[in-house]
VMD Tcl script that draws the C-alpha trace (Angstrom):
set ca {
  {31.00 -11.35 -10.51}
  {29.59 -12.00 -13.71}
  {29.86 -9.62 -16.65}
  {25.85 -9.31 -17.11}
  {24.60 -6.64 -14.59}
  {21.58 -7.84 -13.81}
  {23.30 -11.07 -13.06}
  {25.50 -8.58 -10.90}
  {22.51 -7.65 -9.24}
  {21.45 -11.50 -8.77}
  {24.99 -12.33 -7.07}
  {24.14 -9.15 -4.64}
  {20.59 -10.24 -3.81}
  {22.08 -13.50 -2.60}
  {25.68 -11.56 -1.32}
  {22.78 -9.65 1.30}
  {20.43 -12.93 2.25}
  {23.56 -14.47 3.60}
  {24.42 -11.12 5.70}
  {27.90 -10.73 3.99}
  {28.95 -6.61 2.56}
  {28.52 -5.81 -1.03}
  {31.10 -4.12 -2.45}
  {31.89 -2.66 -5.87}
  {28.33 -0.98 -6.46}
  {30.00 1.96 -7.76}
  {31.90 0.36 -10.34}
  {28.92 -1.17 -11.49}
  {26.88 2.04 -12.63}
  {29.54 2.35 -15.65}
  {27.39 -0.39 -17.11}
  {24.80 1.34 -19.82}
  {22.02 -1.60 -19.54}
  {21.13 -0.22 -16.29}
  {20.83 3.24 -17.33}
  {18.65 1.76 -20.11}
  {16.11 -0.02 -17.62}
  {16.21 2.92 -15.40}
  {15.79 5.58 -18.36}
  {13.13 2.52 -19.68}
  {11.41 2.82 -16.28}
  {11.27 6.77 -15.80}
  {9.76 7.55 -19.15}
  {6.25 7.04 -19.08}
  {5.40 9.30 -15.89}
  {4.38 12.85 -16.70}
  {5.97 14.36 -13.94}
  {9.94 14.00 -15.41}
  {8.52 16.72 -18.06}
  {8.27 19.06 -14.61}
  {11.38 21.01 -14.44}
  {13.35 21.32 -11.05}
  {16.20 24.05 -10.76}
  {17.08 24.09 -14.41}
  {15.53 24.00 -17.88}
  {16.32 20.36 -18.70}
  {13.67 17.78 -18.29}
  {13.12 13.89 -19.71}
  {12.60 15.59 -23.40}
  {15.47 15.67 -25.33}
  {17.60 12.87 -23.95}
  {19.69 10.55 -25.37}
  {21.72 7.84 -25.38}
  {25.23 10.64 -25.68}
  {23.74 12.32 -22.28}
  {23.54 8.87 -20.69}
  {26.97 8.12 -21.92}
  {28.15 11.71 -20.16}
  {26.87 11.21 -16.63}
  {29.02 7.84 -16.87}
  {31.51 9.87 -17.43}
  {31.45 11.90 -14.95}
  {30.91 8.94 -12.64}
  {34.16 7.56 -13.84}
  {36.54 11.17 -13.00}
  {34.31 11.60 -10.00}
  {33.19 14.98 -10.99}
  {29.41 14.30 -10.96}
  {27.49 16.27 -8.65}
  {23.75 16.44 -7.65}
  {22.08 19.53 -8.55}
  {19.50 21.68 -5.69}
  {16.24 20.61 -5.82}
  {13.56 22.64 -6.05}
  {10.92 22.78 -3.39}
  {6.98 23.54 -4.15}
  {4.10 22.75 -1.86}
  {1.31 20.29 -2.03}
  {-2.08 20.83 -0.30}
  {-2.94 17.52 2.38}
  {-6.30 16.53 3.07}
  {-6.36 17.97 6.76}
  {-5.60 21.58 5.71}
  {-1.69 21.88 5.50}
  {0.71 21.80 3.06}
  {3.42 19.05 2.48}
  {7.17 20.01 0.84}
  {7.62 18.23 -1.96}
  {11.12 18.17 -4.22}
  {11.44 18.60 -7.64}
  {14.44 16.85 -8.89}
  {16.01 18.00 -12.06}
  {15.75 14.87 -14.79}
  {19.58 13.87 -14.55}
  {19.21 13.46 -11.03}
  {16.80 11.47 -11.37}
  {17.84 9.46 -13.57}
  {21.32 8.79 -11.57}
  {18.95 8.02 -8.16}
  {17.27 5.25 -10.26}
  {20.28 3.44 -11.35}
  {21.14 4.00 -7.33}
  {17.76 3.11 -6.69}
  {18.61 -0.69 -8.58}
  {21.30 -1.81 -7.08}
  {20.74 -0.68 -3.46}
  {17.13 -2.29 -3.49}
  {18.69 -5.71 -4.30}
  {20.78 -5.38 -1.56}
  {18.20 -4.81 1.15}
  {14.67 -6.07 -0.29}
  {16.02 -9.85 0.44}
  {17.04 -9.09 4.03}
  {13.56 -6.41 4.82}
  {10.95 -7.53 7.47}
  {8.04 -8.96 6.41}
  {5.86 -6.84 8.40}
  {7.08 -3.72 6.26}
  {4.86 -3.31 3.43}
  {5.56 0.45 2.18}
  {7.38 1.61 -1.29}
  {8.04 -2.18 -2.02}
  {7.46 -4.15 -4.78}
  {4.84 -6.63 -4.46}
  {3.64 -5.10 -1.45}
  {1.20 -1.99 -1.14}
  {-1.62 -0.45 1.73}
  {-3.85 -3.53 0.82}
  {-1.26 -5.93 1.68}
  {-0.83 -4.38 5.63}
  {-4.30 -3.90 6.31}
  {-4.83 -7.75 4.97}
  {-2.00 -8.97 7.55}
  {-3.84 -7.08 10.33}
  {-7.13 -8.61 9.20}
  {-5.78 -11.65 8.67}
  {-3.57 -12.12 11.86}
  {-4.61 -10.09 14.61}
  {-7.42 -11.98 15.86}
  {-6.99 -12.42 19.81}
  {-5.42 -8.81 20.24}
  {-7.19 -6.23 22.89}
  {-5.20 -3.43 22.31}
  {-3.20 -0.95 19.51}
  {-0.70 1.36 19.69}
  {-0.99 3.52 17.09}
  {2.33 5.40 16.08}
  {3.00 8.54 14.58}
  {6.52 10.45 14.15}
  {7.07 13.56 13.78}
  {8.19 14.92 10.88}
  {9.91 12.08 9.73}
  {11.07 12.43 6.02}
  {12.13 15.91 6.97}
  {13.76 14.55 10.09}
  {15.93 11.96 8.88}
  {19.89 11.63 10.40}
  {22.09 11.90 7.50}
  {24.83 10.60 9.71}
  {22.48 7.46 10.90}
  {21.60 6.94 7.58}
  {24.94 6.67 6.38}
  {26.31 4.33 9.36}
  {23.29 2.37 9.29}
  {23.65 1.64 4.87}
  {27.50 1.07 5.67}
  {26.49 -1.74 7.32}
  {25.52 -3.81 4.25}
  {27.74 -1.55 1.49}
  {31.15 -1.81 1.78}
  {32.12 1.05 -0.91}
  {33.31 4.28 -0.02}
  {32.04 5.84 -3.59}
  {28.71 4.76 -3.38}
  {28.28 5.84 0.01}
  {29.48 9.00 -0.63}
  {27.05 9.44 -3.95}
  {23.87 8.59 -1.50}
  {25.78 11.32 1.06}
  {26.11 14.26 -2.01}
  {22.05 12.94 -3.08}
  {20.74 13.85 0.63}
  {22.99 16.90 1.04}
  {22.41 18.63 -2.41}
  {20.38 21.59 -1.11}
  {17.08 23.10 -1.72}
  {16.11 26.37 -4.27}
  {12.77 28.07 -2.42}
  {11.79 31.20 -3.89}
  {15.30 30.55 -5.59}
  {17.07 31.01 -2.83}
  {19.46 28.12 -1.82}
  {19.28 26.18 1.33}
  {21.51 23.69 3.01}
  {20.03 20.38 4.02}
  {21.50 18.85 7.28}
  {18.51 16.71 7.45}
  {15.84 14.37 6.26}
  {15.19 13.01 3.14}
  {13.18 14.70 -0.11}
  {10.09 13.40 -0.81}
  {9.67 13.69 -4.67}
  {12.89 11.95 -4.86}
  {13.59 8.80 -6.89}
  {15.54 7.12 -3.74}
  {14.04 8.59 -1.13}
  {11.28 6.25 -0.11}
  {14.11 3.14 -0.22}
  {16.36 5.19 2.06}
  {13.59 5.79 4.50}
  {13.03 2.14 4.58}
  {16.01 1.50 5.65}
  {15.92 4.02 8.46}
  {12.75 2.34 9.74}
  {14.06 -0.91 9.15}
  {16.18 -0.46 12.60}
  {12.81 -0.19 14.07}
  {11.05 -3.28 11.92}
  {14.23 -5.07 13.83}
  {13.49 -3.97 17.48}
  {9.99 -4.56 17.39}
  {10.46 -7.90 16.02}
  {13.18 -8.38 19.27}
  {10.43 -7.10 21.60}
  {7.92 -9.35 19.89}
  {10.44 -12.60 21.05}
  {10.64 -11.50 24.24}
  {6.59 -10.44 25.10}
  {4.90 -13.58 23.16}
  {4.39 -16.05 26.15}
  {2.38 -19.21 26.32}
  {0.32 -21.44 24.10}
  {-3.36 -20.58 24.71}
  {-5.26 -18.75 26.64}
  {-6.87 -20.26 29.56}
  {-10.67 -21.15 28.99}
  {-12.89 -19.61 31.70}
  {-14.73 -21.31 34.60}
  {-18.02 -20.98 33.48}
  {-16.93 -22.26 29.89}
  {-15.33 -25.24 31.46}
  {-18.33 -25.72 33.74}
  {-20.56 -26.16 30.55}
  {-18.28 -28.25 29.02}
  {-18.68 -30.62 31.90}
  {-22.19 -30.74 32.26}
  {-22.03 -31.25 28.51}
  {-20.07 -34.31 29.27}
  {-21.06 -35.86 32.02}
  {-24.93 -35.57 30.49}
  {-23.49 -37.28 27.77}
  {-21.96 -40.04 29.67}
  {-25.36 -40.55 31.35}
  {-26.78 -41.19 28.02}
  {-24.42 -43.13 27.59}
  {-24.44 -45.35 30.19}
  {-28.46 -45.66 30.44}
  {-28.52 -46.48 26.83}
  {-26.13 -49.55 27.64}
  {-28.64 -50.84 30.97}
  {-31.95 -50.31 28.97}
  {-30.87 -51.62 25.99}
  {-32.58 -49.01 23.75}
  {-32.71 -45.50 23.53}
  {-36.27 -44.86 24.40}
  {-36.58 -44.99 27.59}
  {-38.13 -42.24 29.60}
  {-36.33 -38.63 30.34}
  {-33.69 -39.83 27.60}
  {-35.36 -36.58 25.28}
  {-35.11 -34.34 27.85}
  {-31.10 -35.08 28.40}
  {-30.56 -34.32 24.94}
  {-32.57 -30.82 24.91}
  {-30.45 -30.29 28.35}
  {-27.61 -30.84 26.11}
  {-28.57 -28.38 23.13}
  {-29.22 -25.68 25.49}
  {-26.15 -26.11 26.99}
  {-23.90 -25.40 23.66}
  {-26.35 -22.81 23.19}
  {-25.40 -21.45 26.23}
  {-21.80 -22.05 25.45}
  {-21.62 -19.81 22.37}
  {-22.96 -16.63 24.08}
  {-20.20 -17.41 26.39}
  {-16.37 -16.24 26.16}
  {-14.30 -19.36 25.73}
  {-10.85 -17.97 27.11}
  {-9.75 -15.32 29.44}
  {-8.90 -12.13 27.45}
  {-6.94 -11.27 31.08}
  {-5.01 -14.34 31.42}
  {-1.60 -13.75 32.61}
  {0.18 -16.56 31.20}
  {-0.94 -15.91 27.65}
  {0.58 -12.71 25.90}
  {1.41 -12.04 21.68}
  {2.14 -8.82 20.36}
  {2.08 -7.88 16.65}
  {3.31 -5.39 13.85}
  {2.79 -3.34 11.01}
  {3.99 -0.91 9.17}
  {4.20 1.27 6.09}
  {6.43 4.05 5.55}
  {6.39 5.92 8.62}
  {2.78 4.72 9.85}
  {3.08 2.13 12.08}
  {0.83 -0.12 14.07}
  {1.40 -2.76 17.43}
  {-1.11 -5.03 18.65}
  {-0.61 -6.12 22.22}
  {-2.81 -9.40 23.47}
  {-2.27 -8.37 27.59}
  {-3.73 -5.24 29.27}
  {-3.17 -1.87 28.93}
  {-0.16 -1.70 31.13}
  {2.33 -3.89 28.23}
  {0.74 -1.40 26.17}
  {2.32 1.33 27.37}
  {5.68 0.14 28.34}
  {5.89 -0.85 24.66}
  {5.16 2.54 23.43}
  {7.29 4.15 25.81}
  {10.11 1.25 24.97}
  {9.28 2.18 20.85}
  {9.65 6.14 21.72}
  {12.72 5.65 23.42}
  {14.76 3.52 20.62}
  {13.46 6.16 17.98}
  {14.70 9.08 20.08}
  {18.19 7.09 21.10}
  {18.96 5.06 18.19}
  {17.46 6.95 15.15}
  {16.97 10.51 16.28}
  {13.23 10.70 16.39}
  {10.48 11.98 18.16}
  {7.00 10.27 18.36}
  {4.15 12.83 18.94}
  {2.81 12.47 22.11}
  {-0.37 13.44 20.94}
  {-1.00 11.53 18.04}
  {0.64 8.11 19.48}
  {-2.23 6.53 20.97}
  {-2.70 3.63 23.41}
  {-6.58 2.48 22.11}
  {-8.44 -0.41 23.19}
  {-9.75 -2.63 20.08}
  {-13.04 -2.48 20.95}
  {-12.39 1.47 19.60}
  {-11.84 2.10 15.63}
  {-7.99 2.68 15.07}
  {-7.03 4.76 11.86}
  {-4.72 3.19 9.44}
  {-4.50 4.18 5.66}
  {-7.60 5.74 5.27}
  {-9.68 2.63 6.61}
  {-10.41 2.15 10.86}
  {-10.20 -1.28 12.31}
  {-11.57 -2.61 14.81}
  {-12.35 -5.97 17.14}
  {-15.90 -7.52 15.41}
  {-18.68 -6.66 18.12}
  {-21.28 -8.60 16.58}
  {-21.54 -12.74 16.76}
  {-21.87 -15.06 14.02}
  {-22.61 -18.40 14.52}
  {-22.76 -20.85 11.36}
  {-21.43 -24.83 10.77}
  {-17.85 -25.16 10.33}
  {-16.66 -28.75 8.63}
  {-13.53 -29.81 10.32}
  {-11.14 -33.44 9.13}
  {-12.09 -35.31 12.18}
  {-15.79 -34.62 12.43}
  {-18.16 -36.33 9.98}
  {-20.79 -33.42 10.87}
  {-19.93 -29.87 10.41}
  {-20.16 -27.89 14.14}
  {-21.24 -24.59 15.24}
  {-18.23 -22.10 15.69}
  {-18.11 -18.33 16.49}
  {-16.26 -17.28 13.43}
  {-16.10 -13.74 14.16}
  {-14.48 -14.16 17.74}
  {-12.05 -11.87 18.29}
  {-11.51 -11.24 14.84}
  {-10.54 -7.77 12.97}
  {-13.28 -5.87 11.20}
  {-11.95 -3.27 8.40}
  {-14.62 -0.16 7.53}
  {-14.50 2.66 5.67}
  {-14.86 6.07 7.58}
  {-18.49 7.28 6.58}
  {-16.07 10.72 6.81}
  {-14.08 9.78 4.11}
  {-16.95 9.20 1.40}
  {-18.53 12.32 2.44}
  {-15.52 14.00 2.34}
  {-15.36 11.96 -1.45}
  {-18.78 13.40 -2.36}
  {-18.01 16.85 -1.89}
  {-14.66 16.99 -2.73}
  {-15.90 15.37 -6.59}
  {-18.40 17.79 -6.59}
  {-21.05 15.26 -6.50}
  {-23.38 16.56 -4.02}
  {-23.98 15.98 -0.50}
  {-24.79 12.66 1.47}
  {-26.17 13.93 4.41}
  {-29.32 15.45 2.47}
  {-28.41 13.86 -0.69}
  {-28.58 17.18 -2.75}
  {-27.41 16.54 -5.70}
  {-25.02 19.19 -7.92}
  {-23.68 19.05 -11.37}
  {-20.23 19.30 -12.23}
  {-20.16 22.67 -14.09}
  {-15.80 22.24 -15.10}
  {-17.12 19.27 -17.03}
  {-19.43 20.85 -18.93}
  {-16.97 21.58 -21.66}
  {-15.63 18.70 -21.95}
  {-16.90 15.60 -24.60}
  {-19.84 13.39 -23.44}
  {-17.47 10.45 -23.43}
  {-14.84 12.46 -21.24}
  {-17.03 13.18 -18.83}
  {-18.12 9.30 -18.47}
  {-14.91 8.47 -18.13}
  {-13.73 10.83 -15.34}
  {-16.93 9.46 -13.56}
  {-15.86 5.89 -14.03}
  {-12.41 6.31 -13.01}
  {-13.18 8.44 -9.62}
  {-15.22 5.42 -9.24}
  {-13.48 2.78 -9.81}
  {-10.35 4.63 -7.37}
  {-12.30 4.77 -4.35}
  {-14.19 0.91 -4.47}
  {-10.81 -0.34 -5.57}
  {-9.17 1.19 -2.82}
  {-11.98 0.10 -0.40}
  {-12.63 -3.32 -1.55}
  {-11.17 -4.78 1.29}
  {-13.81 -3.08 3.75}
  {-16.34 -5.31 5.60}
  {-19.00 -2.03 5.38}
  {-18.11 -2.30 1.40}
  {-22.32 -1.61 0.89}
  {-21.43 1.31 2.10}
  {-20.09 2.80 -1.01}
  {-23.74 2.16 -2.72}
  {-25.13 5.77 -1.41}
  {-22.12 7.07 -3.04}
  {-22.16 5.37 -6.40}
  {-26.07 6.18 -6.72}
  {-25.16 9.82 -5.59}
  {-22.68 9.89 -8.63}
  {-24.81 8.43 -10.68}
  {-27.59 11.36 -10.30}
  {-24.64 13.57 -10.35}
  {-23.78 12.94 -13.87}
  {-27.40 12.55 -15.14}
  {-27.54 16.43 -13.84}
  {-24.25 17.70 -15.43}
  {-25.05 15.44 -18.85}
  {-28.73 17.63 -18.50}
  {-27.08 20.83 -18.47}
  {-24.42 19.91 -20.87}
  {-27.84 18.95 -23.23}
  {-29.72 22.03 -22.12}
  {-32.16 19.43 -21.31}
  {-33.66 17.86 -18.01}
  {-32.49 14.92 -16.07}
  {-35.41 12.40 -16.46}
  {-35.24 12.58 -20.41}
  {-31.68 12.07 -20.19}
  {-31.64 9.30 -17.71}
  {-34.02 7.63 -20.36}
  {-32.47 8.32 -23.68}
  {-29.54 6.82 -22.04}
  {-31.03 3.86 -20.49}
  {-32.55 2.67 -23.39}
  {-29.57 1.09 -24.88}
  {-29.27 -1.70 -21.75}
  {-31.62 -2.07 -19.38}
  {-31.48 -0.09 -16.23}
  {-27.86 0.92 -16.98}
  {-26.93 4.42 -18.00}
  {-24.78 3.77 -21.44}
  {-23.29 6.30 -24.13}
  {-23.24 4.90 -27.73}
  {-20.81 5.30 -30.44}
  {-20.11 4.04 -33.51}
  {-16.40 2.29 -35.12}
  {-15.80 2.69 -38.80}
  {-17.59 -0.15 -39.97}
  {-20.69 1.34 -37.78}
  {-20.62 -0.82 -35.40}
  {-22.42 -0.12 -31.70}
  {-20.26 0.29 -29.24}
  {-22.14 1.11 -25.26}
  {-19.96 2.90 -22.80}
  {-21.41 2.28 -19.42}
  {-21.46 4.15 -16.53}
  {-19.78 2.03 -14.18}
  {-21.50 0.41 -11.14}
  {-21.01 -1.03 -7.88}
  {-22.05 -4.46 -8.31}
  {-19.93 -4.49 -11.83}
  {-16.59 -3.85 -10.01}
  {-14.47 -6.96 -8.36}
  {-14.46 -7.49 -4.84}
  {-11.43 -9.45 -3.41}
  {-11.88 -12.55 -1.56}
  {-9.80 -13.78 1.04}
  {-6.44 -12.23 1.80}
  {-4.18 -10.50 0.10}
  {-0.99 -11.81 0.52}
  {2.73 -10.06 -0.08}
  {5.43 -11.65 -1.52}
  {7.83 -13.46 0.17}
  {11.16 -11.73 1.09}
  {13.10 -14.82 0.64}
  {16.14 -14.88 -2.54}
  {14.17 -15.75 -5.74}
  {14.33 -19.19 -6.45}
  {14.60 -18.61 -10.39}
  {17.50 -15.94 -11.22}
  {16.30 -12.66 -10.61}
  {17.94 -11.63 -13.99}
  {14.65 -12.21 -15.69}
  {13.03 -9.65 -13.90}
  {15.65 -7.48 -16.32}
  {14.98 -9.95 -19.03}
  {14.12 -9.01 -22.67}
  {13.84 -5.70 -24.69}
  {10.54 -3.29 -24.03}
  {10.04 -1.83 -27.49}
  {10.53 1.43 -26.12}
  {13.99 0.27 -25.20}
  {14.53 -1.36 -28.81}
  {13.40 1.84 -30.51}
  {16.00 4.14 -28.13}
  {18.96 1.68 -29.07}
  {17.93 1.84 -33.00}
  {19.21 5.46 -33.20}
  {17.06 6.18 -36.10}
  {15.21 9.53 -36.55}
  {11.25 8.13 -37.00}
  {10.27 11.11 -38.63}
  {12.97 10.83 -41.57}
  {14.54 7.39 -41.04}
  {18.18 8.93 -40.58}
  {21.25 7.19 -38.70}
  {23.81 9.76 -39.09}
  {24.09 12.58 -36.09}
  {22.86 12.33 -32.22}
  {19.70 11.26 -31.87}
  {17.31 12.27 -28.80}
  {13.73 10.89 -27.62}
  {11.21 13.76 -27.27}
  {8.47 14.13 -24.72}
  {5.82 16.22 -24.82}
  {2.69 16.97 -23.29}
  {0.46 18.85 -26.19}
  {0.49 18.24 -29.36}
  {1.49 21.81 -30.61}
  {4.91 21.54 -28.87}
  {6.14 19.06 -31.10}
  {6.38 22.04 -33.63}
  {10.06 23.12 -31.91}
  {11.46 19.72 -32.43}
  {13.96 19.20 -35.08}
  {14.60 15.26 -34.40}
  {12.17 12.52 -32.59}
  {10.87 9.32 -33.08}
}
mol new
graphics top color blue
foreach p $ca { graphics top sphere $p radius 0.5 }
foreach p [lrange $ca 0 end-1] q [lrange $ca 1 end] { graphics top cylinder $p $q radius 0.2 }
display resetview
């Protein structure tokens, strides 16, 4: 291997594509670059300043601690610490156990997190698009928008408890399979069986994976990957035939189409002109006929001979598409339940797991989808056709919508009001706050939800919301002004033209408008959305590692910025107010 580590990781990238073992990823965590990066990478999220079972956090390290978990690495004496469990509130009422790493730990699961990512993010399916780079929600809902068109029914899966469920045995047979180092594998094993503090009172874990940890998402990838792997089998063997079978009474128009044609034909040749009588009333005959022909099915959605079945998935959401009846829909959910509960030790809920015809909305992600009921006819230009021809372009195809539950639920939940009788509330926890600071917390709830929703067909939909919001803000900027809404809608509209703007000044007093953002000002994607191929990089993938951040320069300068010293250890100091940088002795 070469000496470079991130050339290290190149050479295992490419080790993986061609299905051989990797082997020495132990040895190669003694290298310091990587605990740069990672350190480089963890820095900037607020949540390393959390603590987990002991006082340490991100603030306060340096490059001497670094130097002392490789250390330990080398005599074999590091060892994960609990971590400490706390509980989130989920949309639906419940609460979901989250872990709480200490900083260390973290910081050891990203270097971990490196190398065993370049191992299996060449050799992934493409129909995974969950905790991967390159790939996100948007990404699976575009390859179901994008690819399921033909497809009458969806399984929709759901596992039980599956982070919290997780085989530590599986999990360790199923990553030997690519790692050939009994080290490494027996760091992952001391990550997932580290313990819990609840209430500070220690727990074994015999199972599942913590979510909150830095590794945790990759290592539930490659659980699921066993089942990316057997769908994609079952896939091979249920796809049958080339095209569906066009119907009789599509065929039957397509004749008389023809043959009326021919007779045009063919009259045209004996006459010698093409006005002779009834020739008018052949070729209104023949425009009613492809009339007729797109209010017609083409194919047979029944047809026997023609079956496809399709996949996606992120994280432990998945979704199958079956083109066949309702029967191949169940033997492949009762074929998908039985490899989970045999192969990976899993349990789908019956009662979630649904068989639902197309024609129904299927949740995924926080959008439904669903088989376009309406038609749309409009002139399609095709290579060998000088004139574009009418097509049914929305045939079978998927339609994406938002839930009108979720931007309700949005509305209320922001505080904005309600949608059902549009009555409108102010924001009274905002009051406090700066004029500009309340714009922006407007703007950027904003901007979440049409981002997230921008690849909706019902997009418009959002429009009730964003003028809700809109009145919303008026009301709280009213109260924050002791003042009503209508004068403040107009002292603030009179900077741009119908748009609601808050002015302030630079040094040189310059104007400067902060809008309030609006629908038709934010981008709407067009067209699909597409992931990036799995395939081995075709440049190195050392320049993804390429280059110094300036953070990382400034951590390798060891040079105090408050007093420009070199002597003594040096440490990088985090903090979250301003008053806490009071108790430091040394930063930069």
């Amino acid at each position: 291997m070469a000496n470079n580590p991130f050339r290290q990781l190149d050479v295992i990238r490419n080790v993986s594509l061609h299905g051989l073992k990797v082997t020495d990823c132990y040895r190669l965590m003694y290298n310091k670059e990587l605990w740069i990066k990672a350190y480089a990478k963890l820095y900037p999220n607020a949540g390393n300043l959390t603590k987990g079972t002991t006082e340490e956090t991100i603030d306060g390290c340096s490059l001497q601690k670094i130097d002392e978990i490789i250390e330990q690495l080398k005599a074999g004496t590091f060892r994960f610490s609990p971590v400490r469990r706390v509980y989130i509130p989920k949309s639906n009422g419940k609460k979901r156990p989250l872990g709480v790493p200490n900083f260390r730990d973290k910081l050891v699961q990203e270097v971990m997190r490196m190398i065993v990512d370049n191992i299996y993010e060449p050799v992934f399916s493409s129909n995974s698009h969950g905790f991967r780079e390159g790939r996100s929600c948007h990404t699976a809902l575009s390859q179901i928008k994008n690819t399921w068109k033909g497809l009458t029914w969806c399984i929709k899966g759901d596992i039980k408890g599956f982070f919290d469920n997780i085989n530590h045995q599986i999990l360790i047979k199923l990553i030997s399979k690519k790692i050939k180092d009994r080290r490494f594998l027996l760091l992952i094993h001391n990550a997932l069986t580290c313990g819990v503090m609840e209430n500070w009172q220690f727990n074994k874990t015999y199972s599942g994976t913590p979510q909150g940890g830095i590794i945790s998402p990759l290592l539930a990838n490659i659980y699921l990957h066993e089942l990316d792997l057997f769908v994609e089998e079952q896939i091979k063997k249920f796809d049958k035939g080339k095209v569906r079978v066009r119907r009789k009474e599509t065929r039957a128009i397509r004749s008389k189409i023809d043959s009326t044609k021919r007779k045009i034909n063919r009259l045209d040749d004996k006459y010698g002109h093409k006005h002779w009588e009834g020739r008018s009333e052949l070729i209104e005959l023949i425009r009613d006929l492809k009339k007729k022909g797109l209010t017609v099915p083409s194919t047979d959605p029944m047809d026997e001979n023609y079956r496809r079945m399709k996949y996606v998935r992120y994280a432990d959401d998945f979704v199958i598409g079956i083109a066949g009846n309702k029967e191949h829909a169940r033997k492949i959910k009762e074929l998908a339940g039985k490899f989970l509960e045999n192969e990976l030790a899993l349990e789908l809920s019956e009662e979630k797991t649904l068989v639902t015809h197309l024609e129904n909305p299927v949740p995924f992600l926080g959008y439904e989808f669903r088989t376009w009921q309406e038609v749309k006819v409009k002139r399609v230009k095709y290579k060998n056709y000088g004139q574009p021809l009418k097509k049914r372009t929305l045939s079978d195809a998927i339609k994406l919508e938002i839930p009108s539950s979720k931007i309700k639920d949005f509305a209320l939940k922001n505080n904005y009001g309600n949608l059902d009788d549009f009555k409108i509330t102010h924001r009274t926890k905002l009051i406090n706050n700066f004029e500009l600071e309340i714009l922006m917390t407007y703007n950027a709830e904003l901007r979440g939800i049409a981002n997230y929703y921008k690849l909706a067909n019902n997009y418009h939909h959002l429009d009730r919301l964003f003028y809700l919001a809109e009145s919303s803000f008026i009301k709280t900027m009213a109260n924050k002004r002791r003042s009503t809404s209508a004068k403040v809608a107009n002292s603030m509209r009179k900077h741009k033209q119908g748009v609601l703007c808050l002015v302030r000044y630079d040094k040189k007093g310059n104007e400067i408008l902060h809008q309030f953002v609006r629908m038709k000002d934010m981008p709407k994607t067009k067209g699909a959305i597409k992931a990036d191929s799995t395939q081995s990089d075709i440049i190195s993938n050392v320049y993804k590692y390429s280059g110094r951040t300036e953070f990382e320069k400034r951590l390798l300068a060891n040079q105090c910025e408050a007093c420009g010293t070199t002597e003594g250890q040096m440490e990088v100091h985090h903090i979250r107010k301003l008053k806490d940088l009071k108790k430091k002795i040394s930063s930069f």
